[in-house]
C-alpha positions as CSV (number, residue, x, y, z in Angstrom):
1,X,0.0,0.0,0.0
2,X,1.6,3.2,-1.3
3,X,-0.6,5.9,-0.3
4,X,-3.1,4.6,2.6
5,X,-6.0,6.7,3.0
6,X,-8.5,4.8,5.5
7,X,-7.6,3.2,9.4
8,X,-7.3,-0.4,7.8
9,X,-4.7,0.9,5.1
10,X,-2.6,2.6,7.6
11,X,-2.5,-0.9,9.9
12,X,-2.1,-2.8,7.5
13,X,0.8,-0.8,5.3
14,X,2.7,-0.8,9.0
15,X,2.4,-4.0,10.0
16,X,3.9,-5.1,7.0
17,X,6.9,-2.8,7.7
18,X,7.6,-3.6,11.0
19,X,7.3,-7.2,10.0
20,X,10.2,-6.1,7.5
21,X,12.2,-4.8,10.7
22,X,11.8,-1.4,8.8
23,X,11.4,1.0,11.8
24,X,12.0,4.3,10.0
25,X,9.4,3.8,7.1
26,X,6.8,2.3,9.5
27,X,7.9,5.5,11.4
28,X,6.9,8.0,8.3
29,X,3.6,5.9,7.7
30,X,2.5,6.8,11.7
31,X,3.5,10.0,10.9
32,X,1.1,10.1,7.6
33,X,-1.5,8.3,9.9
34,X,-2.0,11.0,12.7
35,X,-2.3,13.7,10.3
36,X,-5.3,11.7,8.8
37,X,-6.4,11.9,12.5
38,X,-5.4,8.4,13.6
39,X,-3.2,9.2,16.4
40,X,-4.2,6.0,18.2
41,X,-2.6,4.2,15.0
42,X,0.4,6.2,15.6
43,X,1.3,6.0,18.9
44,X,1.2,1.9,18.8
45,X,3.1,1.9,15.7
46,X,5.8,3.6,17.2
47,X,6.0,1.8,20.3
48,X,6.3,-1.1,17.9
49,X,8.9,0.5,16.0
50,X,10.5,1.6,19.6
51,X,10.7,-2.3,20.6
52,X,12.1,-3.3,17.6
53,X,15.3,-0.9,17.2
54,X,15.7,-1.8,21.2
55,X,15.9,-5.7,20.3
56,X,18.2,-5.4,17.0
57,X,20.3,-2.7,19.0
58,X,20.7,-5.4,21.7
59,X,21.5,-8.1,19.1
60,X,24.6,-5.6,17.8
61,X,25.8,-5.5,21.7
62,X,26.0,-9.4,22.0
63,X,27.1,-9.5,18.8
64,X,30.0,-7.0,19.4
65,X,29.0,-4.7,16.5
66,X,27.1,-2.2,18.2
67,X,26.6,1.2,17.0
68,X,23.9,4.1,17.1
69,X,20.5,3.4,15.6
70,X,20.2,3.9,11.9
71,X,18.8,7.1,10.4
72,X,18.1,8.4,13.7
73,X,16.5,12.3,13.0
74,X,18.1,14.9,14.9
75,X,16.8,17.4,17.4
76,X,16.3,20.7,16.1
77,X,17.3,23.7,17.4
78,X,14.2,25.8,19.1
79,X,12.0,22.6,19.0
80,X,9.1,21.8,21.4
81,X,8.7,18.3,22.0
82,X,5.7,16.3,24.0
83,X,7.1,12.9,24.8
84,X,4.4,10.2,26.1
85,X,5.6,8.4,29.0
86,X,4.4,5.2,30.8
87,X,1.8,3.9,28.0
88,X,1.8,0.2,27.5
89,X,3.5,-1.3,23.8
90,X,1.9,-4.2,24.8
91,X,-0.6,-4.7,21.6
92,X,-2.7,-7.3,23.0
93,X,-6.3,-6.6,24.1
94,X,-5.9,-6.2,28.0
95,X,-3.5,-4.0,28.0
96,X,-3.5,-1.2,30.4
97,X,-3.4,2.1,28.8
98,X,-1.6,4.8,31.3
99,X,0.4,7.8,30.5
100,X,1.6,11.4,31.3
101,X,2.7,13.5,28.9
102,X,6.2,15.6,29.1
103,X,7.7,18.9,27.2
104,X,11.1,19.5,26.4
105,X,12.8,22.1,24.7
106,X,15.9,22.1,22.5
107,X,17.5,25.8,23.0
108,X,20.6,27.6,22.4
109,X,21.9,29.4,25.2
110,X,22.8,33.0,24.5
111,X,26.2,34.5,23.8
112,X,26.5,36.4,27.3
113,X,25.2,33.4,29.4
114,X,26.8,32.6,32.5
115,X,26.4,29.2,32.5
116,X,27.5,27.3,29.0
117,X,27.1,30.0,26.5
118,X,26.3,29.4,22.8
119,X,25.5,25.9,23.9
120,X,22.6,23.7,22.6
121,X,20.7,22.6,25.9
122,X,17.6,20.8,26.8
123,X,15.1,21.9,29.1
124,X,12.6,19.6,30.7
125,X,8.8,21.3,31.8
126,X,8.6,20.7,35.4
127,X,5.5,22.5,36.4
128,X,2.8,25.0,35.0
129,X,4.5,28.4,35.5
130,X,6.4,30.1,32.7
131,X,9.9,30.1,34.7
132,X,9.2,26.0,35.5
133,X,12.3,24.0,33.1
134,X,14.6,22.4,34.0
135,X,18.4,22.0,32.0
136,X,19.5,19.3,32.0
137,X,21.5,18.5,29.0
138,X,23.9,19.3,26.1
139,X,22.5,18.1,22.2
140,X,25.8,17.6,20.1
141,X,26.6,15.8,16.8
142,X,23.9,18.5,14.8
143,X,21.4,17.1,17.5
144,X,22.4,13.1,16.9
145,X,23.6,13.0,20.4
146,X,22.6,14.3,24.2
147,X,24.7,13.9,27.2
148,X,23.1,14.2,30.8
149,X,25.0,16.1,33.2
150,X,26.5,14.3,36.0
151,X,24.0,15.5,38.7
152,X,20.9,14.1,36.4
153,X,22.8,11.0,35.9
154,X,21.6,8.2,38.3
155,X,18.0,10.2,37.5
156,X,16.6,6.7,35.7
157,X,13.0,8.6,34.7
158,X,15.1,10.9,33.0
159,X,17.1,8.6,31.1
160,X,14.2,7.0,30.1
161,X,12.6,10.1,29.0
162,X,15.6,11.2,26.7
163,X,15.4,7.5,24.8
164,X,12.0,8.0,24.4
165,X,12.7,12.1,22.7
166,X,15.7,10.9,20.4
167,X,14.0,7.7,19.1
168,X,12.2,10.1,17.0
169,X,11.9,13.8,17.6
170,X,9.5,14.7,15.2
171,X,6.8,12.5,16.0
172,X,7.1,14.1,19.6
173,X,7.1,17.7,17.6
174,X,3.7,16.7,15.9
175,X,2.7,15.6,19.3
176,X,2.8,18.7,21.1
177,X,1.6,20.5,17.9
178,X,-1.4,18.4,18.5
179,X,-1.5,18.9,22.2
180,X,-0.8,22.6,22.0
181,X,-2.0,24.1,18.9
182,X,1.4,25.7,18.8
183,X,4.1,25.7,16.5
184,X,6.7,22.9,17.4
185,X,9.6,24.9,16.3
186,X,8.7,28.5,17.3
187,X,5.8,28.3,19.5
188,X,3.3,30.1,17.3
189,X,-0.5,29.6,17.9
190,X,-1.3,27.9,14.7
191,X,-3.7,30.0,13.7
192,X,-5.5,28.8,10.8
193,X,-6.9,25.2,9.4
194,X,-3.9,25.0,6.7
195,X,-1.6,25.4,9.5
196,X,-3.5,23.1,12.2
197,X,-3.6,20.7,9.3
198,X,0.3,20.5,9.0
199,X,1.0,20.9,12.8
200,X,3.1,23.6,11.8
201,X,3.4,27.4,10.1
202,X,4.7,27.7,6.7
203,X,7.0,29.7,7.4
204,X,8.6,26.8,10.3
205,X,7.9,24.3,8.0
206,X,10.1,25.4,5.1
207,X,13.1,26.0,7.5
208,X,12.5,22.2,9.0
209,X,11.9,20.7,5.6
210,X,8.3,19.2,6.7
211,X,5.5,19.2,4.5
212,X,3.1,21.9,4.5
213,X,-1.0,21.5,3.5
214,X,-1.5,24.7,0.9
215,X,-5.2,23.2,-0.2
216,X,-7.9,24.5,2.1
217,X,-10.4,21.8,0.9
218,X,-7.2,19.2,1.9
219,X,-6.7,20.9,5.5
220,X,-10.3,21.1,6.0
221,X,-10.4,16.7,4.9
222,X,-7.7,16.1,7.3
223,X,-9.1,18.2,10.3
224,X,-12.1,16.4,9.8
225,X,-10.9,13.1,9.6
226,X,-8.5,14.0,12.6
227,X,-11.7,14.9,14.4
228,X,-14.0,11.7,13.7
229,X,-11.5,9.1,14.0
230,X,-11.0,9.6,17.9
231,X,-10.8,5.6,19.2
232,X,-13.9,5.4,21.6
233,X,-11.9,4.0,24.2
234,X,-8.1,2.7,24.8
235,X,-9.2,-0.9,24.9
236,X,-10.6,-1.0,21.6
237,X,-7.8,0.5,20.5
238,X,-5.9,-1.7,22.0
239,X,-7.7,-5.0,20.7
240,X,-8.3,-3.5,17.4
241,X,-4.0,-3.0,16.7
242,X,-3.5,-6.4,18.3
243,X,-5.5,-8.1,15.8
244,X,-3.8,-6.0,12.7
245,X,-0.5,-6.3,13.8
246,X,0.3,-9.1,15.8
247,X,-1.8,-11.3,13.2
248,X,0.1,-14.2,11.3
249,X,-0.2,-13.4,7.6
């Protein structure tokens, strides 16, 4: 399926990507999904996707060939990221669906800093002020890499956290696009549907290379479809993916 347009399509098309051990296309196809509105599809897929680069990164290590994750997207400079944190990538049909949600920041501090100036840094949103992030982090390698400082380093929610960000930054952008109705990279109110439609302004979106909706009729389809395709609850959700993509061909 090149060009899935319905629930089934997008289930289908993914499962028989990550059945192919091919994490970064099954990746773009979730992305392609929650812009139809079929964020439910997403999320799963990715923690499919999530599970499988952990298990082949794990076969490099006792192999003795490790090394980073392939095609692994960068964090951008100025991005605002929601990460999803303690929801079950178990696909079966009990499952227990429970998260929180956290926001991060990729920022570079300014010339006259005191602390680390010019340096790319991470902030972590600890509370609902303004004034509440935390830094925690440096981003190097043209955002490839983040090291924790020393003091966050026996922090293993933290750790866990950062995995989650780098395993793919852009679906997290999207996410607090969603969340938000902010721009992921300059923070924005994304004021109109063409905008909404592309979790993003076109101004943002050239700069970051993402696609951009210039079709009102198109935004207004995706909005919609975004809209009505809300799952009714998380266990049907839940069974419905389990029986797409844990099903023997």
């Amino acid at each position: 399926m090149t060009n899935p347009q319905t629930r089934k399509e997008f289930i289908d098309a993914i499962k028989a990507r990550l059945d192919k051990r091919q994490t970064n296309l099954a990746r773009d196809l979730a992305h392609r999904a929650s812009l139809f509105g079929f964020a439910d599809v997403a999320d799963r897929a990715y923690a499919a996707a999530t599970r499988i680069d952990k298990e082949r990164q794990e076969e490099l290590e006792l192999a003795g060939k490790t090394k980073p994750l392939p095609d692994r997207k960068p964090l951008r400079e100025g991005g605002r990221y929601s990460v999803i944190l303690g929801k079950s990538d178990d696909l079966g049909a009990e499952a227990e669906l429970k998260w929180k949600r956290v926001v991060f920041t990729v920022e570079r501090q300014p010339e006259n800093a005191a602390f680390a100036p010019n340096e790319l840094v991470v902030r972590k949103k600890t509370g609902p002020g303004k004034d509440d992030w935390k830094m925690f982090a440096f981003v190097y390698d043209d955002g490839q890499r983040v090291k924790i400082w020393n003091r966050f380093s026996k922090d293993k929610e933290l750790a866990e956290e950062v995995k989650l960000l780098q395993a793919d930054p852009d679906e997290h952008a999207r996410q607090y696009a969603l969340e938000t109705c902010e721009c992921p990279r300059c923070g924005a109110v994304l004021e109109n549907d063409l905008s909404r439609a592309s979790l993003i302004g076109p101004t943002c979106a050239e700069r970051w290379g993402w696609p951009y909706i210039k079709d009102a009729a198109q935004a207004a389809h995706v909005l919609a479809r975004r809209k009505s395709n809300q799952p009714q609850t998380e266990a049907q959700v839940a069974e419905e993916l389990a029986e797409r993509l844990t099903r023997e061909d």
